[in-house]
C-alpha positions in Angstrom: -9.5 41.1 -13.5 -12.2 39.5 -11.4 -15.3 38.8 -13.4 -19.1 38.0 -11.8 -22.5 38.0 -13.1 -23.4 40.7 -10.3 -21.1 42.4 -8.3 -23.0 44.4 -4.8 -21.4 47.2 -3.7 -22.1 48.1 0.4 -23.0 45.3 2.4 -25.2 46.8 5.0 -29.1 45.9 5.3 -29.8 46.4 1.5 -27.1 44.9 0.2 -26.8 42.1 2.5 -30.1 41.2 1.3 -29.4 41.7 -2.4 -26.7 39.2 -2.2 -28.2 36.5 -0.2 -31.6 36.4 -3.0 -29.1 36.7 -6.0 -26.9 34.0 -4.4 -30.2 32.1 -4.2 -31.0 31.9 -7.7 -27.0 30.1 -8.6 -25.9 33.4 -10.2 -22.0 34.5 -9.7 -22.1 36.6 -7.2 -19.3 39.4 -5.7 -20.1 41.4 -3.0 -17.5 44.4 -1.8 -17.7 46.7 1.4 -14.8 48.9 2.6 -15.2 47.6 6.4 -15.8 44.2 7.8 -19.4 44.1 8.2 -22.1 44.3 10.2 -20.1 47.9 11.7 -21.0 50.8 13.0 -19.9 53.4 10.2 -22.9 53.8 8.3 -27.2 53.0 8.9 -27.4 50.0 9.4 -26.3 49.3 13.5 -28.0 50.2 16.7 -29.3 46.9 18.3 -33.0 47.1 17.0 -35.0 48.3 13.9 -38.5 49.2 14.4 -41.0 46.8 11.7 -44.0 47.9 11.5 -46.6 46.4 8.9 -48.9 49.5 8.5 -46.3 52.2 7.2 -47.3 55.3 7.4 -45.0 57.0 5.0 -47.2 55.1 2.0 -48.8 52.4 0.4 -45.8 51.4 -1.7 -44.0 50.2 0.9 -46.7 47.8 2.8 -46.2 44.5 0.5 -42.4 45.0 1.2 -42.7 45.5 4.9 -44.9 42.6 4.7 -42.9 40.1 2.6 -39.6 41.0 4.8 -41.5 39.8 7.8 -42.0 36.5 5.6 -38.3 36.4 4.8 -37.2 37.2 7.9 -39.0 34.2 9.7 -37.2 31.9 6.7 -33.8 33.4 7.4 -33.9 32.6 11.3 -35.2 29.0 10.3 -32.3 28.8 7.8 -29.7 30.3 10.5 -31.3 29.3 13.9 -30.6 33.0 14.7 -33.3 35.3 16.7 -34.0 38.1 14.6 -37.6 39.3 14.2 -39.7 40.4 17.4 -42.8 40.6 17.1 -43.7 42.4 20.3 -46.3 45.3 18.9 -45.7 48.7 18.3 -47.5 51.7 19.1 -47.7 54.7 17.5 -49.1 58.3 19.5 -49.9 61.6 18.7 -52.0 64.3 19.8 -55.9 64.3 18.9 -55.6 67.5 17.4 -53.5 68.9 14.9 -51.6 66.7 12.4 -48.5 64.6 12.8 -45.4 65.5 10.1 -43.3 62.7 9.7 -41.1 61.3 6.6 -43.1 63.8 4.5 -46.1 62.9 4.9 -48.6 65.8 6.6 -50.5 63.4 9.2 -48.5 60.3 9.5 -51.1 58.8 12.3 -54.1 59.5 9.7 -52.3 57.5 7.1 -50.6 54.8 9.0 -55.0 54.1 10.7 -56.0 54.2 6.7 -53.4 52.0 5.3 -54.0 49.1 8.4 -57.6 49.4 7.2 -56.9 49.5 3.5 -54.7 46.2 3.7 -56.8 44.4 6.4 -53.8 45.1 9.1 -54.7 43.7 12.2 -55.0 46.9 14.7 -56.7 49.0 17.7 -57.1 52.6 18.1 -58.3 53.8 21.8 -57.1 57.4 23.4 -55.1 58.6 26.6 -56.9 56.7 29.4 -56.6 53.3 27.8 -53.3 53.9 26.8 -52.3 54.7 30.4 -54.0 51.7 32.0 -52.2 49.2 29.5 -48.7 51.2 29.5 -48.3 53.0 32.7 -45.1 53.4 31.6 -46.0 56.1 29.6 -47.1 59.2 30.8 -49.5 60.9 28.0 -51.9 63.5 27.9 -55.3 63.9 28.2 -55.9 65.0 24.5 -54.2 61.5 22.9 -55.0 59.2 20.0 -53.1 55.7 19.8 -52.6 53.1 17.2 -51.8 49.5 18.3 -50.3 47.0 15.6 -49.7 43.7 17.5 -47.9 42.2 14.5 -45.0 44.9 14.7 -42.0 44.8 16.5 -38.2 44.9 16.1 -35.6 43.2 13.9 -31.9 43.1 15.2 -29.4 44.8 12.2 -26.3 43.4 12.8 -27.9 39.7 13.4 -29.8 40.1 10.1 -27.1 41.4 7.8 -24.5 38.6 9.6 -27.4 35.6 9.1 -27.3 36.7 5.2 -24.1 37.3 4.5 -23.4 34.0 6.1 -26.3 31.8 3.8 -25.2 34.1 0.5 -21.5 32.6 1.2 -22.9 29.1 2.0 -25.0 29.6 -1.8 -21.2 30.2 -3.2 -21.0 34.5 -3.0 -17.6 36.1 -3.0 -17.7 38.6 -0.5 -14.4 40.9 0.0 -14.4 42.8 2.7 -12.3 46.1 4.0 -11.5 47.1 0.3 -12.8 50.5 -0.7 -15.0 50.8 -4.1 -13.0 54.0 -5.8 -14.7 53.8 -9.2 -17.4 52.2 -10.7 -17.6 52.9 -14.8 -19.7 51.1 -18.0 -17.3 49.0 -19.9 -17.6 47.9 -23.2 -18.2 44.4 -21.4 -20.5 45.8 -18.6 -19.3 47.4 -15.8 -15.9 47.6 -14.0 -15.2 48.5 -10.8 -12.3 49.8 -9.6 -11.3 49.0 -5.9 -8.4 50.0 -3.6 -6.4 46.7 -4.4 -8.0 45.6 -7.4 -10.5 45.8 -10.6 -13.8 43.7 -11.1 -16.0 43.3 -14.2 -19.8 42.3 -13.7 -22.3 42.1 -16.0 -24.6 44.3 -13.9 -23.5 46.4 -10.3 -26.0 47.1 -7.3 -25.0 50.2 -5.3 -26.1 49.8 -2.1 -23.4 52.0 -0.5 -25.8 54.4 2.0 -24.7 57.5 2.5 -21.1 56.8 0.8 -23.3 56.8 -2.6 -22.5 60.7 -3.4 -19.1 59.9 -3.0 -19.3 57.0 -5.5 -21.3 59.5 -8.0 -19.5 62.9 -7.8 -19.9 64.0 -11.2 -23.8 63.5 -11.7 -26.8 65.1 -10.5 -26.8 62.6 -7.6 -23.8 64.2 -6.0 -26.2 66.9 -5.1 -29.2 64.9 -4.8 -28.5 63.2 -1.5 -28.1 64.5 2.1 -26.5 62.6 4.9 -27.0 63.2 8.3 -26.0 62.5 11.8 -29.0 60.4 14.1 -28.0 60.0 17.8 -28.8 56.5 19.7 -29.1 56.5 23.6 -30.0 53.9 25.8 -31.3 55.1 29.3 -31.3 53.0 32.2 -34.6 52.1 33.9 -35.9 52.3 37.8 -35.2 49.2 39.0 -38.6 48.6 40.7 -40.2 49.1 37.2 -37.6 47.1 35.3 -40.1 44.2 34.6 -42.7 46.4 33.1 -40.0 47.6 30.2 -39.6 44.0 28.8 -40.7 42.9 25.0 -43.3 41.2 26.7 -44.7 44.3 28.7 -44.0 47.0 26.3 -44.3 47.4 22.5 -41.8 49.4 20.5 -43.1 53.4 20.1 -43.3 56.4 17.8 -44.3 59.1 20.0 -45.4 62.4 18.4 -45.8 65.5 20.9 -46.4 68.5 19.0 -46.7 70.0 15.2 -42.8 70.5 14.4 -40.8 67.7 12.8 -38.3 67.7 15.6 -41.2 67.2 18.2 -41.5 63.6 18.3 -39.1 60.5 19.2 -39.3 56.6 19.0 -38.1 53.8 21.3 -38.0 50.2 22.3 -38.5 47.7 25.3 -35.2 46.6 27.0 -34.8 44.2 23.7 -32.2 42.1 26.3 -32.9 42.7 29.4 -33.3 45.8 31.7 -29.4 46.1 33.0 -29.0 47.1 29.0 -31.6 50.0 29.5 -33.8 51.0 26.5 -32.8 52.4 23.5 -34.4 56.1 22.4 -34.1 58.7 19.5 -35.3 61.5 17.5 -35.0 62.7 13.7 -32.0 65.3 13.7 -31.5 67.1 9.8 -30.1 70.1 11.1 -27.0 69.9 9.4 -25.8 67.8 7.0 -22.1 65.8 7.4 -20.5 63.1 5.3 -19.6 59.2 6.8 -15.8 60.6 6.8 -16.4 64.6 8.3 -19.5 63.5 10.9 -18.9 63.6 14.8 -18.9 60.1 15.9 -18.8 61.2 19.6 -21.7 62.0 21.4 -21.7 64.6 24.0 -22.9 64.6 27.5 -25.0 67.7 26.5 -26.9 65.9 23.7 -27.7 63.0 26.1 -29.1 65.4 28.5 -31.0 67.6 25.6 -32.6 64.2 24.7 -33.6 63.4 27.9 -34.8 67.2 28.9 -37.0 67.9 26.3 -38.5 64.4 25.3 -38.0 61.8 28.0 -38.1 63.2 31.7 -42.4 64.4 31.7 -42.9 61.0 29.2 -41.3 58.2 30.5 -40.2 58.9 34.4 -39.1 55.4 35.3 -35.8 56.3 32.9 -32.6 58.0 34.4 -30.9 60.5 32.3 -27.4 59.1 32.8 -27.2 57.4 29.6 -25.9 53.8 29.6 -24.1 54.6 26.3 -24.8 56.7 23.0 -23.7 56.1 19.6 -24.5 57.5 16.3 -25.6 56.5 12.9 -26.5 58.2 9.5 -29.5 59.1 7.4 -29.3 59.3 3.7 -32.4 61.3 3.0 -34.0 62.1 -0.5 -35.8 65.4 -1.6 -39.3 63.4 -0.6 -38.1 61.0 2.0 -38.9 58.4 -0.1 -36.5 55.6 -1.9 -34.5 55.2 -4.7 -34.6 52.1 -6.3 -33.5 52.5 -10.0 -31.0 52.2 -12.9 -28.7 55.1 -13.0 -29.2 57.7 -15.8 -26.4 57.0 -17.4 -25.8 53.5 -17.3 -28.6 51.1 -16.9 -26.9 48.2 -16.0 -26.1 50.2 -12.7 -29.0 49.7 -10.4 -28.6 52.4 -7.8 -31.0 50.7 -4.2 -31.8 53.4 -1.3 -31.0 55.9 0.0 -34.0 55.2 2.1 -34.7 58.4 4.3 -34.1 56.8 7.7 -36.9 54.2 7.6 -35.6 51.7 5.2 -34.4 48.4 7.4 -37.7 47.2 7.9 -38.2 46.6 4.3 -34.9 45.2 3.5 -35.4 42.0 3.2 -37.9 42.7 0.4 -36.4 44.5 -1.2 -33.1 42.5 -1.4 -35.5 39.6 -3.0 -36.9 42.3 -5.4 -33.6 43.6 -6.6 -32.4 40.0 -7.2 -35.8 39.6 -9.5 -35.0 43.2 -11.2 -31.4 42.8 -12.1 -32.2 38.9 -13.2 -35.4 38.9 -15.0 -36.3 42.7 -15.8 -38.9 42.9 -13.4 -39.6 41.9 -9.3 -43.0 41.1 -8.4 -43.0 43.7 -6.0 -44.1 46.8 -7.9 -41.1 49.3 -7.2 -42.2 52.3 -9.9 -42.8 54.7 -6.6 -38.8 54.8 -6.3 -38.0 56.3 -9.5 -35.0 58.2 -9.8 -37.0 60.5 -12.8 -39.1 61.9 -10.2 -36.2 64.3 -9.4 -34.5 64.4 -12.3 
C-alpha cells in the first residue's frame, strides 16, 4: 500500500495546480488521473481560456482571478513556457434589457461594478466606438461595451503541463492512466482504491470534473452535479482581414445579443496565427451526458447552427467551414457557482470544483489556496462562498 501525506485525484487545471503548491511546501505528494494528462476527455483543453480580472459572476472570485494572474507570470518564469496573454477582453451586450449569464441577472452591470469596486483598470464607450476600434465586429446601434486591458487568455494544456512538470521537479508522484475506483475514510485517513492498486493519504483532493458523481454515487452529490457537452469551433478568417484578428488587434470577447441564456457566445483572436482561424462557442445545457455516454463528434450541422445564428451578421470576415470542432464538458452546480469544501461525510476529503464552466481562470489560485486549506486549516483566500452546505 502506497502511503502520501496528500494524494490529488484528477489532474486537470485544478488539480494540476493543487499539486504543484502542495509540492511547494516539501509535503509527500501523489497525484492520480485515469489518462495521460493534459487530454481532451474532460474541461480542461481547447487551446485558450478566457482571464478576465473583473468577474462578473461575483466578488468572490476577483482576488483568485487576480492572484492566478500573479502565479501564472511565476510559473512561465519558472518554466520559460508562454502561457498568460494579456491581450484585453471585451465584454458586449445590448443597452437595454439585462444580460443572464452564470446566474447572475445582468452580468455586464456586475462585471462594470466589480472593476470599479476593486479599482480594475477599464473603459466603457457604446456601438460607434466599438466599431471604429474593432471593425471586426459588426454590432448594433443600441450597444454598451466593457474594455478590461489587463485580460486576456491562458493556454490549458501549457499551464497544466508547466505544473505538473515543477510539482515532479518539487519530488510529486504522479501516476498516470490508472482509474480512481474508490475513495473511503480509513481508520488511518483515507484509502483509495485504483484500477492496479491501493493508496493511503492522510488527506485526498478530488479534483476529478465531471467524473466527480461517479466517484460519489451513493451521496447527495451523485444528484447534485450535471455534466454537459460545450462545442469548440475554430472558423477560418478572410484572408485580406487576417492581420486585424491577431492578439495584438483583437481582444478576447463575450458577446451577449439578446435576453435568453442561449443568446450570447464568446471568442478569441487567432491565439497562433490566422491559418489556425479563431476559436468560438456558446453555453449549451440542453441535455445532460456523462464523460463516458457524451458525443465526442461534432456534426457538420452544429458547426453550421453556430455559425447561422451567432457568427455570419457579427463577424463577416469568418467562413463557416470550420477548420475543426471539438468538444469539452461543463460540470455545473445548482447556482453556477463552486464547490470548494470537505465532503459531508469525511472531512479529510476536500471535494475542489465543479466550477460551472468558468473555472480555469482561477486555477492557479485556487490550487495555492487548497494547498493552504488541506495544510494549515485555512488559505488566505477567503473560500466560504463555495460551501457545499449551501445545497445541502
Amino acid at each position: 500500500m502506497h502511503t502520501s501525506d496528500v494524494l490529488v485525484v484528477g489532474l486537470g487545471a485544478m488539480g494540476s495546480a493543487a499539486a504543484y503548491q502542495l509540492s511547494k511546501t516539501g509535503t509527500k505528494v501523489v497525484g492520480i488521473d485515469q489518462y495521460t494528462p493534459p487530454h481532451t476527455f474532460g474541461s480542461t483543453h481547447g487551446d485558450s481560456r478566457i482571464t478576465r480580472q473583473a468577474t462578473g459572476e461575483g466578488a468572490e472570485y476577483v482576488p483568485l482571478v487576480l492572484r492566478s494572474q500573479q502565479l501564472w507570470r511565476e510559473i512561465e518564469a519558472e518554466t520559460n513556457t508562454d502561457l498568460f496573454t494579456s491581450c484585453g477582453v471585451l465584454v458586449m451586450s445590448p443597452s437595454a434589457g439585462k444580460t443572464e449569464q452564470h446566474g447572475l441577472e445582468d452580468f455586464f452591470v456586475s462585471t462594470v461594478e466589480l472593476a470599479e469596486s476593486f479599482h480594475i483598470e477599464h473603459e466603457v464607450f457604446g456601438s460607434e466606438e466599438i466599431r471604429h476600434r474593432y471593425p471586426q465586429f459588426n454590432v448594433d446601434d443600441d450597444y454598451r461595451v466593457y474594455l478590461e486591458p489587463g485580460g486576456g487568455f491562458v493556454r490549458p494544456e501549457a499551464a497544466v503541463s508547466a505544473q505538473l512538470s515543477l510539482a515532479e521537479r518539487n519530488g510529486a508522484v504522479l501516476q498516470y492512466n490508472e482509474k480512481v475506483l474508490d475513495i473511503a475514510p480509513d481508520g488511518r485517513g483515507v484509502r483509495v482504491t485504483t484500477d492496479t492498486d491501493i493508496y493511503l493519504a492522510q488527506k485526498v483532493v478530488v479534483t476529478a470534473g465531471p467524473w466527480i458523481t461517479e466517484l460519489f454515487p451513493e451521496s447527495t452529490l451523485g444528484s447534485l452535479f450535471q455534466v454537459y457537452r460545450q462545442v469548440l469551433h475554430w472558423f477560418p478568417i478572410d484572408p485580406v482581414k487576417a492581420d486585424s484578428f491577431t492578439p495584438e488587434h483583437l481582444p478576447v470577447y463575450v458577446w451577449t445579443f439578446g435576453d435568453q441564456q442561449s443568446e450570447y457566445f464568446y471568442g478569441f483572436p487567432a491565439i497562433d496565427g490566422s491559418d489556425g482561424g479563431v476559436k468560438v462557442a456558446t453555453g449549451l445545457f440542453h441535455e445532460t451526458t456523462t464523460p463516458e455516454n457524451v458525443q465526442r463528434e461534432v456534426s457538420d450541422e452544429e458547426t453550421q447552427e453556430m455559425y447561422d445564428y451567432y457568427i455570419r451578421n457579427r463577424m463577416p470576415s469568418l467562413a463557416p467551414q470550420a477548420l475543426r470542432s471539438t468538444t469539452c464538458l461543463y460540470t455545473e452546480t445548482p447556482d453556477s457557482h463552486f464547490v470548494i469544501d470537505e465532503h459531508p461525510q469525511c472531512e479529510n476529503i476536500l471535494l475542489v470544483s465543479p466550477c460551472s464552466g468558468h473555472g480555469f481562470k482561477h486555477s492557479a489560485a485556487i490550487g495555492e489556496a487548497v494547498a493552504q486549506r488541506v495544510l494549515e486549516g485555512q488559505a488566505d483566500i477567503d473560500l466560504s462562498a463555495f460551501r457545499l452546505d449551501r445545497f445541502i
